[in-house]
C-alpha positions as CSV (number, residue, x, y, z in Angstrom):
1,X,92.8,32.9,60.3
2,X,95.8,33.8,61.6
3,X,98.6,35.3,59.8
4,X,102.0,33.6,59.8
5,X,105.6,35.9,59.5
6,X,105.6,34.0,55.8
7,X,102.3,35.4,54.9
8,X,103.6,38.4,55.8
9,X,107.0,38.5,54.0
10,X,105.1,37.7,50.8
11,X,103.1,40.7,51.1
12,X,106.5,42.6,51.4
13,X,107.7,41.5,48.7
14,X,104.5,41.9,46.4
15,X,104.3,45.5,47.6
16,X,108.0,46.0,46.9
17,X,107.3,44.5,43.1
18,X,105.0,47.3,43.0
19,X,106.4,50.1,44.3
20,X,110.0,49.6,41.9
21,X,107.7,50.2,39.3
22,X,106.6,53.0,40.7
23,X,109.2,55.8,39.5
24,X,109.3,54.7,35.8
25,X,105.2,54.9,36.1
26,X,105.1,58.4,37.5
27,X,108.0,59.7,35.4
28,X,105.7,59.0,32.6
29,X,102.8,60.1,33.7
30,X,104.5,63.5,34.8
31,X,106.2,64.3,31.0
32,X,102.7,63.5,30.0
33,X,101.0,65.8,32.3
34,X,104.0,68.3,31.8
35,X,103.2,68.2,27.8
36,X,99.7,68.5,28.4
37,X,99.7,71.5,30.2
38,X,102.2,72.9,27.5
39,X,100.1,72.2,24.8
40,X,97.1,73.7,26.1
41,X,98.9,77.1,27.1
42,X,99.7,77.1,23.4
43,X,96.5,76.5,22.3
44,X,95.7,79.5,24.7
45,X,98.3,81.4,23.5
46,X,97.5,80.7,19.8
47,X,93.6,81.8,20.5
48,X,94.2,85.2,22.3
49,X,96.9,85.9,19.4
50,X,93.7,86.0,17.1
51,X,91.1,87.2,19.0
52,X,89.2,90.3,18.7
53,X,87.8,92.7,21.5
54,X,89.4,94.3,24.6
55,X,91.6,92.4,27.3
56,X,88.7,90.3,29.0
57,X,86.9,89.4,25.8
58,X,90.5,88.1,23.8
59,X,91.1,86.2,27.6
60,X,87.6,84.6,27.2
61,X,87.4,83.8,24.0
62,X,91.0,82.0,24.2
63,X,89.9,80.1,27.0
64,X,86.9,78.8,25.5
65,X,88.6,78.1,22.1
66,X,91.6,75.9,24.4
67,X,88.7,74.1,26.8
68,X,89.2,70.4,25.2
69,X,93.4,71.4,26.0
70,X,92.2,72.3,29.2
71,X,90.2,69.0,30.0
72,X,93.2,67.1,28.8
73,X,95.5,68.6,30.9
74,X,93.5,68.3,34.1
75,X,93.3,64.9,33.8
76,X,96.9,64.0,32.7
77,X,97.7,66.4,36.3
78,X,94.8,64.2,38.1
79,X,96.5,61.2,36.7
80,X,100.0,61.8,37.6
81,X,98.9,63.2,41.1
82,X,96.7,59.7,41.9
83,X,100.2,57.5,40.6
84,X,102.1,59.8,43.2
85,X,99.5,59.2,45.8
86,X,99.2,55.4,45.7
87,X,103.4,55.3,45.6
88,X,102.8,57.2,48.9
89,X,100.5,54.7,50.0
90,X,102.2,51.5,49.0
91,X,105.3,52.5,51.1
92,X,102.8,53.2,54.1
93,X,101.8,49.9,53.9
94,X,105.5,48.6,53.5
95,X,106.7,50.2,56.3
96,X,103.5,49.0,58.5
97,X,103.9,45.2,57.1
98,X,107.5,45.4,57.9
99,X,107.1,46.6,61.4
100,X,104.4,43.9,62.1
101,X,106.9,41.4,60.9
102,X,109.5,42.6,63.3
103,X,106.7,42.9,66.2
104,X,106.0,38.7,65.2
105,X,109.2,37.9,64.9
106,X,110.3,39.3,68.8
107,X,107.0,37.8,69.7
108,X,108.3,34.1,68.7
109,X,105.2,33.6,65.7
């Protein structure tokens, strides 16, 4: 099947749909990630403030009493990181639709 400049113009305009979602999406996703990562260097913080033993034990034992924090905030970085990368994506794919569009339009499709 061939494609038509139409069928390609629609795909230019689903993509742009997308992508002016895109910035309210990864602002959120980013606070998120930003608050996660907060929360779990307080939860570190809090944990070596009350534990017991020299400098390497207190580190340890803070990072194993903040671990769920830290699982949290991996993922809420993961997440914001995979939004970014499909925003990158998406205008890839914009600018390649929209240059195919020019190439079938001087080409008389």
């Amino acid at each position: 099947m061939t494609r038509t400049p139409d069928d390609v113009l629609v795909e230019i305009h689903g993509l742009r749909a997308e992508l002016m979602r895109g910035p309210d999406v990864i602002r959120d996703l980013e606070v998120a990630a930003e608050r996660a990562e907060f929360a779990h260097q307080l939860a570190v913080d809090k944990a070596l403030m009350v534990a017991v033993g020299n400098v390497e034990e207190r580190k340890a034992a803070a990072r194993l009493a903040a671990a769920d924090t830290a699982d949290v905030a991996f993922i809420a970085r993961a997440e914001f990181n995979r939004a970014r990368a499909k925003v990158r994506g998406l205008e890839s794919s914009l600018m390649t639709l929209q240059a195919e569009l020019k190439w079938m339009r001087e080409a008389g499709a």
